[in-house]
C-alpha positions in Angstrom: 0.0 0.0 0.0 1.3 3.5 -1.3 0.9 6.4 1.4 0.4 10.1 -0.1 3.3 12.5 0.4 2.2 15.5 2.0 4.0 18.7 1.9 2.0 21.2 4.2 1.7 24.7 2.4 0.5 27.3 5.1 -3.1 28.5 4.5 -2.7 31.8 6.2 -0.1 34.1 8.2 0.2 34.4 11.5 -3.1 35.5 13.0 -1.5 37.9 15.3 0.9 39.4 12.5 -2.2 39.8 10.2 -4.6 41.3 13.6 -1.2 42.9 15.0 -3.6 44.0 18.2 -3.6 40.6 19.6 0.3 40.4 19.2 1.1 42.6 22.2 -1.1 40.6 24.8 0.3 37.4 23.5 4.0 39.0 24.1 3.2 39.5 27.3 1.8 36.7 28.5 5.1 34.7 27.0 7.2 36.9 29.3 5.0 36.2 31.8 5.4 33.1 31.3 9.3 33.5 31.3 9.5 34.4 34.9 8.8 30.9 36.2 12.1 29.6 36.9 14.1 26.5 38.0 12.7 22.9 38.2 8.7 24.6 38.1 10.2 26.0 34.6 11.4 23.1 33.0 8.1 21.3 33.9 6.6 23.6 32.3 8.6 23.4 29.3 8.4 19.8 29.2 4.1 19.8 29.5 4.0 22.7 26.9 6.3 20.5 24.7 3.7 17.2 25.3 0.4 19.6 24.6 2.2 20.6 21.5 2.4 17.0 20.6 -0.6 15.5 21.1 -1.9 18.7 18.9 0.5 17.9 16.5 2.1 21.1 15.8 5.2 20.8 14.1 6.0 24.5 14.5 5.9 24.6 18.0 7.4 21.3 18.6 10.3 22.3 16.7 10.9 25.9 18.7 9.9 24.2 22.0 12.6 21.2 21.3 15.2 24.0 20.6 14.3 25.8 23.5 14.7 23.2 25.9 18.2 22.0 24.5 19.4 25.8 25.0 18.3 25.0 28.3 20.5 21.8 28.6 17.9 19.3 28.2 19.1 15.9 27.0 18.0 14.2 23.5 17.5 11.4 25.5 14.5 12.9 27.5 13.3 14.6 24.5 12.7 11.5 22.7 10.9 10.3 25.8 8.4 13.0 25.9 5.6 11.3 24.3 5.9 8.2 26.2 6.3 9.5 29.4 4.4 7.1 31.7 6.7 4.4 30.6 10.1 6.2 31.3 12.0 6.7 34.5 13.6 9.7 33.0 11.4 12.3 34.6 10.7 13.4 37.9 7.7 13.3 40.1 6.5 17.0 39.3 7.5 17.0 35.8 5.3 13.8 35.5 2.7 15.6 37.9 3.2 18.9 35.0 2.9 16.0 32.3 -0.4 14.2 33.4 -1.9 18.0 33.8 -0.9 18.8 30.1 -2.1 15.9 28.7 -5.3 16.5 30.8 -6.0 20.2 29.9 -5.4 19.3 25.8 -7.8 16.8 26.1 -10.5 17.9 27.8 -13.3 16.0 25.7 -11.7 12.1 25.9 -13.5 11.7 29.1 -16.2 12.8 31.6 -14.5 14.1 34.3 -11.9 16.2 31.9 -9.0 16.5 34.8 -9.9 14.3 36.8 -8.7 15.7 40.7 -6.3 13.1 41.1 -4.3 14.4 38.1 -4.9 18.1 39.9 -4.2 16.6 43.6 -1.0 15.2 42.2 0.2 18.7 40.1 -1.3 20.7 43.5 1.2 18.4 45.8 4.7 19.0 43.8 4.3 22.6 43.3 3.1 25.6 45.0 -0.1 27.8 44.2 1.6 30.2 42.0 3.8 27.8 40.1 0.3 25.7 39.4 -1.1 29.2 38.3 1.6 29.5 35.5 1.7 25.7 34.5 -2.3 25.9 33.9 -1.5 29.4 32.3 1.6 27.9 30.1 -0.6 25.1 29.0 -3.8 26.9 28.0 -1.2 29.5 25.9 0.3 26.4 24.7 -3.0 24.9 23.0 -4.0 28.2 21.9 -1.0 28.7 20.0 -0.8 24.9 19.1 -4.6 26.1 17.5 -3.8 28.5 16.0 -0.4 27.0 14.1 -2.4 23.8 13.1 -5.4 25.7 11.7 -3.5 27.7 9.7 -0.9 24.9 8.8 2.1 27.0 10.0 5.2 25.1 9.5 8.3 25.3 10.9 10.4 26.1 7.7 8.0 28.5 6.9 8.1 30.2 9.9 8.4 34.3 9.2 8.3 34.5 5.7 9.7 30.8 4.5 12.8 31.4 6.6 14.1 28.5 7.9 16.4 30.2 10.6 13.7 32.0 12.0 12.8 29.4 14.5 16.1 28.9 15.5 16.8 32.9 16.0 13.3 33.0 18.0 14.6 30.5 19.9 17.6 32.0 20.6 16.4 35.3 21.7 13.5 33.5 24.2 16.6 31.5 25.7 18.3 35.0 26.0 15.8 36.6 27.6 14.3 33.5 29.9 18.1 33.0 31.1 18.3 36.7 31.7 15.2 36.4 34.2 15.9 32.6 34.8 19.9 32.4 35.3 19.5 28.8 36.8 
C-alpha cells in the first residue's frame, strides 16, 4: 500500500501578524510566562512540549525542542516525551506537569476532563503560583498549538519561508528566559 506524500503549504499568516492588536497581549503573556524559573520552569517546558504533541504542531514542537536544549535538556528525554508514563527519565513533578498537560489538551476524551487526582497530584509537587503559570503555560500552549495547526504554520515557513527564523526565535527566548531565569 502507497501512502500520499504530503507537503504542508500554510493557508494563512500568523493570525496575530495579520490582527497585530492581539500580538502585544500574547507578548506579554510569553514573558509572563518566562518568569517561572528552576525545576517549576522546566516542567513547564516539558508539559507545553507534550500539549504541543498530542496537537500535532510541528511549528511549536520544533521551537519548544530548541528551547529546551538551549536550556540543557538531554536528546534522551526529549525522545521520551511522548511516552512519558513508561520512562524513568522524569521526575515526580515533571510527570505531575505532564499528566496536567495531557489533561488540559484533552478535555473532551472523558467525563470528568481532569480528573482531581491528576490536579491533587500537580497541587502536591508545586506551590499555588507555580500551578497558576503551569495551567496558564498550557492553555497558551494549546491556543498557539490552534492556532499553528489551523493555519498549517510550518516550521520552515516560519516568518516568511525562513528556515532560521525558529532557531533565531529561539535563541532570543533563551536569552531573555536565562536573563530572568539564570539557573
Amino acid at each position: 500500500m502507497q501512502t500520499a506524500t504530503v507537503t504542508p503549504k500554510t493557508r494563512l499568516r500568523n493570525p496575530a501578524a495579520i490582527v497585530p492588536e492581539a500580538m502585544a497581549p500574547l507578548q506579554t503573556l510569553g514573558q509572563l510566562l518566562g518568569q517561572l524559573q528552576g525545576p517549576p520552569a522546566r516542567a513547564l517546558a516539558l508539559a507545553m512540549l507534550r500539549a504541543s504533541q498530542l496537537n500535532g504542531c510541528a511549528l511549536c514542537l520544533d521551537g519548544g525542542c530548541m528551547l529546551l536544549r538551549k536550556f540543557g535538556e538531554t536528546e534522551e528525554r526529549l525522545f521520551a516525551v511522548s511516552a512519558w508514563r513508561e520512562s524513568t527519565r522524569f521526575t515526580a513533578p515533571e510527570r505531575a506537569a505532564l499528566a496536567l498537560a495531557e489533561a488540559m489538551t484533552r478535555l473532551s476524551d472523558r467525563s470528568d476532563p481532569v480528573p482531581d487526582v491528576v490536579w491533587d497530584e500537580a497541587a502536591r509537587h508545586f506551590q499555588e503560583r507555580e500551578l497558576a503559570f503551569l495551567v496558564l503555560g498550557v492553555a497558551t500552549q494549546n491556543l498557539y498549538n490552534r492556532l499553528n495547526v489551523t493555519t498549517r504554520q510550518v516550521a520552515a515557513d516560519w516568518d516568511g519561508d525562513d528556515p532560521e527564523a525558529a532557531r533565531k526565535w529561539a535563541s532570543e527566548a533563551t536569552r531573555e528566559t536565562t536573563a530572568r531565569n539564570p539557573n
